[in-house]
C-alpha positions in Angstrom: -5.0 -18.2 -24.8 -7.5 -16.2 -23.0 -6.8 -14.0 -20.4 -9.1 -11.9 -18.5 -7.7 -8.9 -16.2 -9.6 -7.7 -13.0 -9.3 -3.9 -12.9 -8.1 -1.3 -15.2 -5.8 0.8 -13.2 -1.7 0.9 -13.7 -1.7 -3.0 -12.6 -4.4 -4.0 -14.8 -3.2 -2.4 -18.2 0.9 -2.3 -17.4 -0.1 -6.8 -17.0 -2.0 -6.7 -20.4 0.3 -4.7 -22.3 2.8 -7.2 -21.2 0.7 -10.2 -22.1 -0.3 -8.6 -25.4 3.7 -7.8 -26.3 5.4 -11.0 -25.7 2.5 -13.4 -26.9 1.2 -12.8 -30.1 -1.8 -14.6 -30.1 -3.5 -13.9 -26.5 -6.3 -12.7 -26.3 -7.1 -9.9 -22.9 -10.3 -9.1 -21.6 -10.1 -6.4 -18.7 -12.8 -5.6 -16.1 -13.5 -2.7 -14.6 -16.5 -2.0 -11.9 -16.7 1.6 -13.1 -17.8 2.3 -16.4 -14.2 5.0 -16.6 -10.7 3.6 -17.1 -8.0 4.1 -15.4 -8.6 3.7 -11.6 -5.7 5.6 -9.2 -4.5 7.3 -12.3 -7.4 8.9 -12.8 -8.6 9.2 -9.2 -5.2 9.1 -6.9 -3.0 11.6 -8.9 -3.2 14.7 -7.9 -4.7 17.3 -10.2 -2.2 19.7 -10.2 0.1 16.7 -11.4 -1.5 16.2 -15.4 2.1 15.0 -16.4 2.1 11.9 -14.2 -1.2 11.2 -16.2 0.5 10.8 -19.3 0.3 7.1 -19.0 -3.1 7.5 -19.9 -2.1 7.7 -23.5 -0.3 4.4 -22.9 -3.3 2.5 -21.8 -5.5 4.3 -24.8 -2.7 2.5 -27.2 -3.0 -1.1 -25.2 -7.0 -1.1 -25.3 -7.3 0.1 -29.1 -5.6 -3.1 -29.9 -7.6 -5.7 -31.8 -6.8 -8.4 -28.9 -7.5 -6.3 -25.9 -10.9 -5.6 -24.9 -12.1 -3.7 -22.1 -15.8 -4.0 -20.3 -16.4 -1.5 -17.9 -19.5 -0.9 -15.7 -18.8 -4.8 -14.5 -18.0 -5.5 -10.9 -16.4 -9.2 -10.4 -17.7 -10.8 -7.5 -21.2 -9.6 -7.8 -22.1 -9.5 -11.3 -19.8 -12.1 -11.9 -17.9 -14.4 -10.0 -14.1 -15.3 -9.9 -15.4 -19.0 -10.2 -17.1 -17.9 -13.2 -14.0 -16.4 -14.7 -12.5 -19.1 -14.4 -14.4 -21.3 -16.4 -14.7 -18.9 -19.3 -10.7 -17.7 -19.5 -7.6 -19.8 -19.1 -6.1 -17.4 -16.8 -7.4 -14.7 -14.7 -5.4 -11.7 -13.2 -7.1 -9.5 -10.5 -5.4 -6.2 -10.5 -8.0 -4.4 -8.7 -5.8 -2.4 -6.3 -6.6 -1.7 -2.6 -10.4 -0.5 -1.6 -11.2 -0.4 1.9 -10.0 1.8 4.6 -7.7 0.7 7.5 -8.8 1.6 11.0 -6.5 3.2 12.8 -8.0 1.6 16.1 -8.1 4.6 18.5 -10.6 6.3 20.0 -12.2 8.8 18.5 -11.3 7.5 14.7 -15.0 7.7 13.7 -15.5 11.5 14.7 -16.8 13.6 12.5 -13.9 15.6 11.1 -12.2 12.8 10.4 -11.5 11.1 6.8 -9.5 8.6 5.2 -6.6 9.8 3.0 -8.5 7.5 0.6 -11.5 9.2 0.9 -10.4 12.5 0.6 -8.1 12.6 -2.5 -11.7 10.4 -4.2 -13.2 13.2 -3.2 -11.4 16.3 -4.8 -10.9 14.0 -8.0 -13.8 12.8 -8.6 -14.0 9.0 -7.6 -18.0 8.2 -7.6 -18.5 6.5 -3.9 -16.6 9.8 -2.2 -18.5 12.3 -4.2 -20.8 13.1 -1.3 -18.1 13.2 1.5 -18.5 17.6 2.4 -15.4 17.7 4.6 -15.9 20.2 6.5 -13.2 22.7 6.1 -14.1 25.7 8.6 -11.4 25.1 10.9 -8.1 27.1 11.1 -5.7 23.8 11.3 -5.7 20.9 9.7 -3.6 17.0 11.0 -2.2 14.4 8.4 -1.1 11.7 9.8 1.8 10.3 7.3 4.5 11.6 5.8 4.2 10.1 2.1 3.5 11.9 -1.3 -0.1 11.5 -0.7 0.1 13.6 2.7 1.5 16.0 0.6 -0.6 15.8 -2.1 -3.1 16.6 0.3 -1.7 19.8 2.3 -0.7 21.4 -0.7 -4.5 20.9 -2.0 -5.5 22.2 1.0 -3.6 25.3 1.0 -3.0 25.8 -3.2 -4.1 29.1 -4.3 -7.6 29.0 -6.1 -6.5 30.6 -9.5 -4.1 27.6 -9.6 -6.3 25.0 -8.7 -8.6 26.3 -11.2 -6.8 25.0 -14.0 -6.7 21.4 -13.2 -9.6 19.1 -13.4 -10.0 18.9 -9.9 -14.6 18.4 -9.7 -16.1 21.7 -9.2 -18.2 20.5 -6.5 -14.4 20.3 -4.2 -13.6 23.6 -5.7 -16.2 25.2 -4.7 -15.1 23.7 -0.9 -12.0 24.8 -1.1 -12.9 28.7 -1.9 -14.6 28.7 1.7 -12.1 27.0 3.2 -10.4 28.6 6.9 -7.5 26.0 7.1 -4.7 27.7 7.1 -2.5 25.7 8.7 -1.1 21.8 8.2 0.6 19.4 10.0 1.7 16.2 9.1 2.7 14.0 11.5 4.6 11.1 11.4 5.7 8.1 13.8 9.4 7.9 12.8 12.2 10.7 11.9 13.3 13.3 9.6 15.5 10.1 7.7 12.5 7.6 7.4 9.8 9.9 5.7 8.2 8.6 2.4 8.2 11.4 0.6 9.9 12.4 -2.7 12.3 15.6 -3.2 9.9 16.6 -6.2 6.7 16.8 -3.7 8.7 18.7 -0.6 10.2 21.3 -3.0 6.7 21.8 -4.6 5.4 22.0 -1.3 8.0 24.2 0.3 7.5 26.6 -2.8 3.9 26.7 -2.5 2.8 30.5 -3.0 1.0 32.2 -0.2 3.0 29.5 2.4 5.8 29.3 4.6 7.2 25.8 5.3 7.6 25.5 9.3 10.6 22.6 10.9 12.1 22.8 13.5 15.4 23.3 13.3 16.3 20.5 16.6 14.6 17.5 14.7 17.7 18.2 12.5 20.7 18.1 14.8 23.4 16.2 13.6 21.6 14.4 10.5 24.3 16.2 8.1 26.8 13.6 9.3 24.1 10.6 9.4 23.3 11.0 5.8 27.0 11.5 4.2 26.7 7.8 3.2 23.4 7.9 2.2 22.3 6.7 -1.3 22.2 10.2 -3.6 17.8 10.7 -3.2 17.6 10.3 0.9 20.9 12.8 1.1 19.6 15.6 -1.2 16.0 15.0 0.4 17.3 15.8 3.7 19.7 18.1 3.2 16.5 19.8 1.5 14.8 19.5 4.9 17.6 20.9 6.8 18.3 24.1 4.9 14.1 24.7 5.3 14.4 24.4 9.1 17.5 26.5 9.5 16.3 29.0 6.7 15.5 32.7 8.9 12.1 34.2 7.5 14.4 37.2 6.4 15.8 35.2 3.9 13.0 33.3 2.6 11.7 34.1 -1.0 10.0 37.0 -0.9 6.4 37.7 0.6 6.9 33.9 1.8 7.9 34.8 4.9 5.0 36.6 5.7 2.8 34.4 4.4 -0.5 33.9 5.6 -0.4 30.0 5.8 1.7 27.3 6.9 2.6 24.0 7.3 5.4 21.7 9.1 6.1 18.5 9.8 6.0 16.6 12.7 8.3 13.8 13.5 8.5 10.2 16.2 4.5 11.1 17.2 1.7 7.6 17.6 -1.5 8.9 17.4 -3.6 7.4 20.5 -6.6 9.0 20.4 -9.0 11.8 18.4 -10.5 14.2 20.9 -13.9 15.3 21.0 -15.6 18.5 20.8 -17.5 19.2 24.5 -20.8 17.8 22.9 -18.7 14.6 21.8 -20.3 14.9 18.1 -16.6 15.9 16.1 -12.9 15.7 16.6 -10.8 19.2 18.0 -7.5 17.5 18.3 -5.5 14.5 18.6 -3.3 13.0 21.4 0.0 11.6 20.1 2.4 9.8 22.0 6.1 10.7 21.9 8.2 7.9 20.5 11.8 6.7 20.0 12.9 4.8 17.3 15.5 2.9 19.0 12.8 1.7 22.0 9.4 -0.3 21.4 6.5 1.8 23.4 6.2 5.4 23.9 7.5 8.3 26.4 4.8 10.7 27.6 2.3 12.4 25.2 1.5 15.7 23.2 -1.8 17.2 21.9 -2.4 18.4 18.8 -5.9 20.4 18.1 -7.3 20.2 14.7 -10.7 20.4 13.3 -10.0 18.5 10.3 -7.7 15.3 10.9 -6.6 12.9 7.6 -5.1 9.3 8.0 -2.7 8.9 5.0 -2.4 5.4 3.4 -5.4 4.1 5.0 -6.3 1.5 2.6 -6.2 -2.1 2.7 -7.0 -5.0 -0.2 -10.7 -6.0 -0.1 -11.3 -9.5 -0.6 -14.0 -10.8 -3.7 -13.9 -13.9 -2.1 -14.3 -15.4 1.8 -10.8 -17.4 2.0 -7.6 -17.5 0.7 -6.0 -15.6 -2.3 -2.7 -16.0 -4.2 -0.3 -14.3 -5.9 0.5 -16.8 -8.5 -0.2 -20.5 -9.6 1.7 -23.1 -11.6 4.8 -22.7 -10.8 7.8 -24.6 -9.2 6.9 -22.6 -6.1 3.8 -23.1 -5.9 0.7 -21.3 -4.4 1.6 -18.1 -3.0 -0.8 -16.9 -0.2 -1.7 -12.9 0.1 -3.7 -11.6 3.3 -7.4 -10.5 2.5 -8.0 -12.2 -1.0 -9.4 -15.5 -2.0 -10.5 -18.6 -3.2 -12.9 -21.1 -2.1 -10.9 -24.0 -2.6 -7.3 -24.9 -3.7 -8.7 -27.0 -6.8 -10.1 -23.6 -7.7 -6.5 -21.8 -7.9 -4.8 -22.8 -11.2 -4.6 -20.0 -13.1 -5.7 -17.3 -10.8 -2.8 -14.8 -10.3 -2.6 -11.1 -8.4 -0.6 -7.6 -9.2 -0.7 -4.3 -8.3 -2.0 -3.1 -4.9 -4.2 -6.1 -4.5 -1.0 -8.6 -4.3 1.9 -6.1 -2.6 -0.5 -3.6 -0.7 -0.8 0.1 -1.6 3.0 1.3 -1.2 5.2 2.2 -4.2 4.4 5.0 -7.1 3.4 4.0 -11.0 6.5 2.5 -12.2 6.5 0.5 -8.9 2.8 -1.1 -9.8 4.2 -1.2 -13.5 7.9 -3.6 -12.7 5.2 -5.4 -10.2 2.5 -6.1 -13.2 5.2 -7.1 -15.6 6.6 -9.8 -13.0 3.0 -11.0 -12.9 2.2 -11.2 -16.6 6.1 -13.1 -16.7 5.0 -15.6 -14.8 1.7 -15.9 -16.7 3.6 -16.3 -20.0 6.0 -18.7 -18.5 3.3 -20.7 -17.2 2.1 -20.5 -21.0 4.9 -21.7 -22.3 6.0 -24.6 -19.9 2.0 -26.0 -20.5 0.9 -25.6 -16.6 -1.8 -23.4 -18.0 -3.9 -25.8 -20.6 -5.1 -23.5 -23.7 -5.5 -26.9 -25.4 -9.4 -26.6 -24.1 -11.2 -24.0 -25.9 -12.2 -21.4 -23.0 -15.0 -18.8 -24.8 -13.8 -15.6 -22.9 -16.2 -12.6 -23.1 -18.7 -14.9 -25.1 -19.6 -16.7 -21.8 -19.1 -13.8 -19.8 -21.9 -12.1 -21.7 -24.6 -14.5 -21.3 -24.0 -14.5 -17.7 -23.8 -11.0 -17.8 -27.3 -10.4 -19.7 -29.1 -13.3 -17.3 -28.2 -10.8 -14.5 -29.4 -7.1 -16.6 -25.9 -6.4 -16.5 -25.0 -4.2 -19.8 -21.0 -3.6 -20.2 -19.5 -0.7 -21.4 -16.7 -0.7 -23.7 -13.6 1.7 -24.3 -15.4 3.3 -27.0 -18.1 4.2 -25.0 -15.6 5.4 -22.6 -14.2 8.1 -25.1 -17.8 9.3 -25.6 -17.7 10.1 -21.7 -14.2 11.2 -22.4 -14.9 13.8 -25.1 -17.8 15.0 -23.3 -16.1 15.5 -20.0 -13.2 17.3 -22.0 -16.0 19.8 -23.6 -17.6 20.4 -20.0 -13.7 21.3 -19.3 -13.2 23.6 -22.2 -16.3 25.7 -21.2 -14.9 26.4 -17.9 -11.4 26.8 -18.7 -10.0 23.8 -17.5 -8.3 20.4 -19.1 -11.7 18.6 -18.2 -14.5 18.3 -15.8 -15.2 14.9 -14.7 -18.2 13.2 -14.1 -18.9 12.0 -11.0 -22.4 9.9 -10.9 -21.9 6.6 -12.8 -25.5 7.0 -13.7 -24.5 9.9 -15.6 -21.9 8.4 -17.6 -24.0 6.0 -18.8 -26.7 8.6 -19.5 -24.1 10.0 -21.7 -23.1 7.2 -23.7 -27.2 6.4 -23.8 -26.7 2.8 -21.8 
């Protein structure tokens, strides 16, 4: 069998390596739009986080394998078409995560001085389309709305000490913003409490450690929670007990020079933002109005202001669909078709053997080994659909030697993984000159100059 994969982030390779385990004769073919590997890996960890990009070394091992293949530098749905896929593999996976923002819809959203989560952590690590985004980091305080790993990721970017940021492979280019930054100060804010926040203990004690900041709660959005969490499983009781003893920790007997420090952050619980608000001359955000909430009542009890130059929505992304209707999760099997919101197909005929993991079929929630328990469902019911015959390998399909004709009619020229480690090794040696684990490259024009495409 031939199976092609759409996407080569944790969805995309955790689904082949799967496929490429339990069957030993199939052959995978995975697409990626960038000519770079690796998608949120790469571009959604944090940089100060190179151990969660370990899994790198996984994916190396899964595309090195004589029936894996990967073509980079190939976007499905405009250089090829899922259709087209379809006729040349016997199944086809998309795993191409989640890549357009979701609006908000209040006023103001479109302010200048206000970014997508997305956006911004692209930005700092390099992902191509954000490279020009210049935030605009003069102002003293800074708003995240969210209270997920991400919104920590990106306060603790915001307010990390430059010799320690230094040494990561975050792009120079965000560096360099960052050592004339003014913020000083973060909120996040969230619309539920202190016991709903996403967050992990690992992120809130790195943040709450960060040198050069003082963690700011207050100590009444804690009242009583000791006794609401005594039943709680072990992560959410150690979490919050973590948030308690920050709030009701005096400044005497933080660590240190912490207390004085010259930045801060804090959290800010059961707040809806309902509108950005403009600057007098209406061209860029100051602040945002939040409305009080209650989690036991629907609607909202009078409002609060917040002012901020800089305002970040966390978790503002959404699948994008590659074709106009309907998409599914999987096909073949006693359940049937499975529908999922924003993806598609033209036709039901055209659904056999068309199946969805990752981001792309759950939406963007859940960390790596999430994505990875998610792909390896997916490539299950691809190998069950194998084995039972719903999928037909008894017709030859010709794989990447159809998809490259169509490619070529079109002046599309694919890059392959070994081209990849060219860009690799290169971007490792730009690194090494400047101290750091790597400096990427951030024109896709360049990395093809590179590998002389």
């Amino acid at each position: 069998p031939r199976i092609c994969v759409v996407g080569s982030g944790p969805a995309g390779f955790y689904t082949a390596q799967h496929i490429l385990k339990h069957h030993g004769g199939a052959q995978v073919d995975i697409y990626e739009k960038l000519p770079v590997p690796f998608g949120l890996v790469r571009f959604g960890v944090a940089p100060d986080h190179p151990e969660v990009k370990n899994v790198i070394n996984t994916f190396t091992q899964t595309a090195r394998s004589e029936r894996c293949a990967y073509y980079g530098n190939v976007t499905v749905g405009r250089d090829v078409m899922v259709a087209e896929l379809q006729q040349a593999y016997h199944a086809v996976v998309l795993s191409y995560g989640a890549e357009d923002n979701r609006v908000l819809g209040i006023p103001g959203e479109n302010l200048s001085g206000v970014y997508s989560a997305r956006a911004f952590v692209g930005w700092y690590n390099g992902l191509p389309e954000n490279r020009d985004l210049k935030p605009d980091l003069s102002c003293e305080t800074a708003v995240i709305l969210g209270h997920g790993n991400v919104a920590l990721d990106i306060a603790r970017i915001l307010l990390s000490p430059l010799h320690l940021l230094r040494k990561t492979d975050i792009t120079d280019c965000s560096l360099a913003a960052l050592a004339c930054s003014k913020v000083k100060r973060v909120w996040l804010v969230g619309r539920r409490g202190p016991l709903q926040v996403a967050f992990t203990i690992k992120e809130l004690r790195e943040m709450i450690n960060l040198p050069g900041t003082r963690p700011v709660l207050n100590p009444a959005d804690f009242t009583g929670l000791e006794n609401a969490v005594k039943d709680a499983p072990r992560p959410r009781k150690r979490l919050t007990e973590l948030m308690i003893k920050t709030a009701l920790e005096k400044p005497a007997e933080a660590q240190g020079v912490q207390a004085a420090a010259p930045q801060e952050w804090g959290l800010k619980f059961q707040r809806s933002p309902e509108e950005v608000l403009p600057t007098a001359d209406g061209t860029r955000a100051r602040g945002i109005r939040v409305a009080l909430t209650h989690l036991e009542v629907r609607g909202s009890v009078g409002t609060g202001t917040a002012l901020a130059g800089l305002a970040m929505e966390q978790d503002a992304m959404q699948p994008l669909g590659i074709s106009p209707k309907t998409a599914l999760t999987r096909t073949g099997s006693q359940e049937g078709p499975q529908p999922h919101a924003g993806l598609s197909l033209a036709a039901p005929c055209a659904c056999a053997g068309l199946y969805c993991s990752g981001w792309v079929k759950r939406g963007p929630t859940g960390v790596i080994i999430t994505t990875m328990n998610d792909s390896f469902d997916t490539a299950q019911s691809v190998l069950e659909d194998l084995q039972v015959g719903t999928l037909d390998v008894a017709t030859s399909r010709e794989g990447f030697g159809a998809v490259k004709s169509i490619l070529c009619s079109r002046g599309v020229r694919p890059v392959s993984f070994s081209d990849w480690e060219k860009i690799d090794a290169a971007e490792v040696a730009r690194g090494k000159a400047a101290g750091k684990p790597r400096e990427k490259i951030v024109d896709p024009q360049e990395m093809l100059r590179v590998i002389g495409h």
